[in-house]
Backbone bond lengths (Angstrom), bond angles and torsions (degrees), N, CA, C in turn:
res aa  C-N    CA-C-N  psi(-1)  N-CA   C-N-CA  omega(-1)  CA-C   N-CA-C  phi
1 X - - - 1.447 - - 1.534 110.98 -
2 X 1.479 114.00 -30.74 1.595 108.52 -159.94 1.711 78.22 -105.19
3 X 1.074 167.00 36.38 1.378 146.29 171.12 2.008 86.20 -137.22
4 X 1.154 126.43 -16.14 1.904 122.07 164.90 1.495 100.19 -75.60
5 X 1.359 120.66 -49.84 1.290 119.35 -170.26 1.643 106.67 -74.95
6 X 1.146 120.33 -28.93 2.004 107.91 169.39 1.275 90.87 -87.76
7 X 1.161 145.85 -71.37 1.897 127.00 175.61 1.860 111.77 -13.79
8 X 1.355 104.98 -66.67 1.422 92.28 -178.48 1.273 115.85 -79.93
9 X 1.156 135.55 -16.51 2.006 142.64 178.76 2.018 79.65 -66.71
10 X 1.544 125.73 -50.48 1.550 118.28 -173.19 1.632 117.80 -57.05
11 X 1.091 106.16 -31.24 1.495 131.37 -150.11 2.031 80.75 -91.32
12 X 0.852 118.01 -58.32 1.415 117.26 -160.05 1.750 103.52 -78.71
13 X 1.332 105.54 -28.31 1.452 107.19 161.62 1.168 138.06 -63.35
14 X 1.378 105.60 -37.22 1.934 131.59 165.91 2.167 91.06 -54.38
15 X 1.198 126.17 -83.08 1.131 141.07 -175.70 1.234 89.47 -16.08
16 X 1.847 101.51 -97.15 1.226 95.45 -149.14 1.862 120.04 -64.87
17 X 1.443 127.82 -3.79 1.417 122.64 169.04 1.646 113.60 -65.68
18 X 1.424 97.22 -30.63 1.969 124.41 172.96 2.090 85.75 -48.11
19 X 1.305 100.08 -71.46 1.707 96.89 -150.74 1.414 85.39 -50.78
20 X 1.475 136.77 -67.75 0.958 136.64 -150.45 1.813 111.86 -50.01
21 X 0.983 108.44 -26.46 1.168 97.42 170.87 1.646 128.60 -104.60
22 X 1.225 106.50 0.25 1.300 132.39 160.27 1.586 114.66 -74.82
23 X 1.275 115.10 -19.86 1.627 133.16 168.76 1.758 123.10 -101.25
24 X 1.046 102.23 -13.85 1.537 116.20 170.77 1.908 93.02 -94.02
25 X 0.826 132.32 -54.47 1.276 111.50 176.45 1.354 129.33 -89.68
26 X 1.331 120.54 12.40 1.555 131.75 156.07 1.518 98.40 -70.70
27 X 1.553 109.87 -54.24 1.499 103.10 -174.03 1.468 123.97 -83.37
28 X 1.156 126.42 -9.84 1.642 142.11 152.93 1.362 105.47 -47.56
29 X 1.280 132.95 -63.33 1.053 147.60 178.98 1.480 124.71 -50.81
30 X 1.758 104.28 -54.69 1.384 106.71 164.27 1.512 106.09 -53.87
31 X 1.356 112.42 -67.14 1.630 104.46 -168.95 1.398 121.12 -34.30
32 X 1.188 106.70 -34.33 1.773 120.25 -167.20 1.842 89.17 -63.18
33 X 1.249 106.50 -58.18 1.389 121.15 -167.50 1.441 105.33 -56.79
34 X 1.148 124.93 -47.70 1.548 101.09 -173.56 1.272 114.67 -102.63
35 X 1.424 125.55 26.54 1.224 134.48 -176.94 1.303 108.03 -31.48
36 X 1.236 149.01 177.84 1.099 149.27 126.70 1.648 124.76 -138.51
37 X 1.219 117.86 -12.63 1.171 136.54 -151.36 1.591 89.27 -124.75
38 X 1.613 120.50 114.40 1.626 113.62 168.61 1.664 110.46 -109.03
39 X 1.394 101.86 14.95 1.966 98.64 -163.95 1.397 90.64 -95.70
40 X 1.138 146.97 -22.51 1.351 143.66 -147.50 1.455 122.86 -109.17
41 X 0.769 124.54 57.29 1.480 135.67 -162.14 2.369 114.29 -75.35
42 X 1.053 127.72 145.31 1.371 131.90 149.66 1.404 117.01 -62.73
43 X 1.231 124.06 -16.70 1.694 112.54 -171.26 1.107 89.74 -147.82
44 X 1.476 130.57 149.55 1.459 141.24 160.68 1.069 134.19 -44.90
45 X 1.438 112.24 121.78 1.955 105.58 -167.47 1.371 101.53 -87.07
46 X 1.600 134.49 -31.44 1.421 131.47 158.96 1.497 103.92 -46.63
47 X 1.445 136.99 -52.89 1.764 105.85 -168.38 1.326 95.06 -89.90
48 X 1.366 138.40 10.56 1.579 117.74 171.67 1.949 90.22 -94.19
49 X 0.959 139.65 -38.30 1.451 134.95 166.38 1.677 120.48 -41.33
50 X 1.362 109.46 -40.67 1.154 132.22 172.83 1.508 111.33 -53.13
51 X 1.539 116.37 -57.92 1.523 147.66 -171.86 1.608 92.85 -56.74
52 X 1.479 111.43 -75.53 1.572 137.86 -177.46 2.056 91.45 -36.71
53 X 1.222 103.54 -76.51 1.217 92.13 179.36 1.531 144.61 -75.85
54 X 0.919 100.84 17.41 1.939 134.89 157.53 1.433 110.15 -40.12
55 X 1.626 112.09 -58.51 1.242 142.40 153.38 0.979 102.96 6.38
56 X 1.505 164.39 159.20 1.765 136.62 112.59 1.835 95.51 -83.77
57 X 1.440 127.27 -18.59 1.088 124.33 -162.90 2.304 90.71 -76.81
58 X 0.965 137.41 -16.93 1.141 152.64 -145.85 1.503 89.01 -91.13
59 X 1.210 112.06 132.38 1.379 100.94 -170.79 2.213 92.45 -127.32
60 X 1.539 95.52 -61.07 1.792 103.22 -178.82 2.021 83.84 -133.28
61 X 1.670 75.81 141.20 1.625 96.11 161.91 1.386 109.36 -129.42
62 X 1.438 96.18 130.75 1.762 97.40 -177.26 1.360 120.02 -109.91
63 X 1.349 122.26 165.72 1.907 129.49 -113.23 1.653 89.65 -72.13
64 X 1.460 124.53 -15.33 1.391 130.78 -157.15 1.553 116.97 -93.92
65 X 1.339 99.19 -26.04 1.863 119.17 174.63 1.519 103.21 -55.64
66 X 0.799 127.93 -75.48 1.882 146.22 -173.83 1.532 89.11 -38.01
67 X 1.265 125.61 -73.85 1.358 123.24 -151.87 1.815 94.82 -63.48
68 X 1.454 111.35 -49.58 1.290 101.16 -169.23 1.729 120.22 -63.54
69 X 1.375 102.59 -28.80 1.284 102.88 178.63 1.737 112.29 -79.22
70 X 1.057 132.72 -29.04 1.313 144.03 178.33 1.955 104.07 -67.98
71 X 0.998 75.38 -14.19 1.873 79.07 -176.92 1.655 105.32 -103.44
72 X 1.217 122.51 -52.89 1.236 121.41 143.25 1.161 119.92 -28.90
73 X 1.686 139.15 -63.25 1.127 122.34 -178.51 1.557 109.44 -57.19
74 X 1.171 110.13 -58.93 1.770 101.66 -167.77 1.388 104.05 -50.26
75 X 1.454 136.68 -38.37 1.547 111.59 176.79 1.501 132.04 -41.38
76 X 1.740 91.66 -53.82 1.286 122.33 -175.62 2.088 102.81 -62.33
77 X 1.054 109.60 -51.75 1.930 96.38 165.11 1.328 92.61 -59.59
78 X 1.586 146.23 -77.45 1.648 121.63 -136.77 1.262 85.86 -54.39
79 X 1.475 132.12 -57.75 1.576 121.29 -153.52 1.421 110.61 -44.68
80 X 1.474 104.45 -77.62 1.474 101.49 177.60 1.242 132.25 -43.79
81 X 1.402 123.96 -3.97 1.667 132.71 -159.42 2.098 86.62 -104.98
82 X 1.659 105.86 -47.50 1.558 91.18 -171.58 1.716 101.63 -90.15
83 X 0.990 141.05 3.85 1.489 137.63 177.45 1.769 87.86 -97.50
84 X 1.190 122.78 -36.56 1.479 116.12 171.26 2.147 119.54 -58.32
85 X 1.623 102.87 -50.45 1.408 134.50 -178.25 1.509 86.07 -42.24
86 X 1.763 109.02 -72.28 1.603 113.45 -170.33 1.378 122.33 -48.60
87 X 1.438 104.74 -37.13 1.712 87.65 170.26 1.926 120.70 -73.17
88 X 1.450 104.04 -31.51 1.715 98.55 172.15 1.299 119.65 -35.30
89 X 1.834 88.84 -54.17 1.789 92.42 -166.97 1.732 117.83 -83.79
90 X 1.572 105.89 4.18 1.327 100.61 162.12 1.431 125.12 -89.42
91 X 1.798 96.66 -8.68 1.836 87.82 149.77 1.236 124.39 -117.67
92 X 1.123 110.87 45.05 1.108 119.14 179.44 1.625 142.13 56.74
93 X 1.543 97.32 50.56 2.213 96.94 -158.76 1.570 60.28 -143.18
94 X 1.542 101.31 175.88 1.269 146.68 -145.98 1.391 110.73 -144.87
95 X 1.467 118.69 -2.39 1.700 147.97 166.98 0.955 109.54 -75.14
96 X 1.379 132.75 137.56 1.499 122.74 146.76 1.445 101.64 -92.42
97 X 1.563 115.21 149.96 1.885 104.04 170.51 1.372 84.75 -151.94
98 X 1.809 89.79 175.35 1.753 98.47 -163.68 1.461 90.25 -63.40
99 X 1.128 140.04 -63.74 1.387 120.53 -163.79 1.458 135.01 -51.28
100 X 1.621 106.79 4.66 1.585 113.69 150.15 1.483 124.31 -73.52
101 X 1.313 106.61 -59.31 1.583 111.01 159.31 1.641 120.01 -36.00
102 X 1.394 104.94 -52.93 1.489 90.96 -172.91 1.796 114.61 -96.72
103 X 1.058 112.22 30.64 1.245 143.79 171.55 1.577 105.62 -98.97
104 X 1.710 115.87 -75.57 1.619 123.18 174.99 1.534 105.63 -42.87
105 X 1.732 121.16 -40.03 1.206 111.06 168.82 1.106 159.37 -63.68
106 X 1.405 98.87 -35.29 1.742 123.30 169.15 1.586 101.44 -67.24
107 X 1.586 128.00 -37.58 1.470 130.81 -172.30 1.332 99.62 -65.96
108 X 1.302 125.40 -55.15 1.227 120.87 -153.96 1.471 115.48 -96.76
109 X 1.653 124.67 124.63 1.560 113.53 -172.40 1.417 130.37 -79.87
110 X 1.116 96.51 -6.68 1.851 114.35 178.74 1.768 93.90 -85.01
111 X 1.071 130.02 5.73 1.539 133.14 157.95 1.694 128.25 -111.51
112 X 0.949 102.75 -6.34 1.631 130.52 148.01 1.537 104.00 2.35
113 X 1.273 111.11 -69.87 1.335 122.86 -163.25 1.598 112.88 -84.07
114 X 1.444 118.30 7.38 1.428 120.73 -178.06 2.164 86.35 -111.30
115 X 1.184 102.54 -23.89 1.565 84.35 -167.03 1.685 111.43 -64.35
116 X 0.961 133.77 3.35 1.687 127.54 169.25 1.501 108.68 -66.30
117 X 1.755 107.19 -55.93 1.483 140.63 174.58 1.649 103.02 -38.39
118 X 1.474 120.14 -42.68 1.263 115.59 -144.94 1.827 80.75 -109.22
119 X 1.287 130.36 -29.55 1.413 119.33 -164.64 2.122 89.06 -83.44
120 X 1.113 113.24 -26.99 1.506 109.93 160.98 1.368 129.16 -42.65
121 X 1.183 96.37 -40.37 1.734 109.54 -175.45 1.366 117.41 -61.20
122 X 1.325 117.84 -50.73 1.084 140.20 -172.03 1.656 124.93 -48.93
């Protein structure tokens, strides 16, 4: 009886973290969509230009790269920040700590390529 009832308390937790992220990218999306404004950025398009041209293969970046990639990045932090959030509050603290992040990471396979980074940390 008590291992159906944490199965389904698990089962209903999966769901609703599911909508939640099924609602972070309804509204990602809208934003993208009604953009109107490309000058205004959260993170610097000079040090993401900087980054871009890190490259040696990088030869010209044009005026549209920066913004798109700078917008990309901020998705990619909220994402990882609320697939990170969900694991806190599945143990219950009100903290975020690295071991949420590298928790959201190992779960999720489209992060694949950070888990070397994150078994480094450790």
């Amino acid at each position: 009886m008590v291992y159906q009832q944490a199965q389904q308390f698990h089962q209903q937790l999966q769901q609703q973290q599911q909508q939640q992220l099924r609602e972070f990218w309804n509204t990602q999306i809208d934003d993208i969509e009604q953009t109107t404004d490309f000058k205004n950025h959260t993170l610097p398009l000079e040090r993401i230009k900087r980054i871009m041209k890190a490259d040696e293969d990088v030869r010209m970046i044009s005026a549209e790269a920066p913004v798109v990639f700078a917008k990309a990045c901020k998705v990619f932090i909220l994402e990882l920040t609320l697939r990170s959030w969900m694991h806190t509050e599945e143990n219950n603290r009100r903290t975020l700590q690295k071991n949420d992040f590298a928790a959201a990471i190992t779960k999720t396979d489209i992060y694949d390529f950070l888990v070397d980074i994150i078994l480094g940390m450790k």
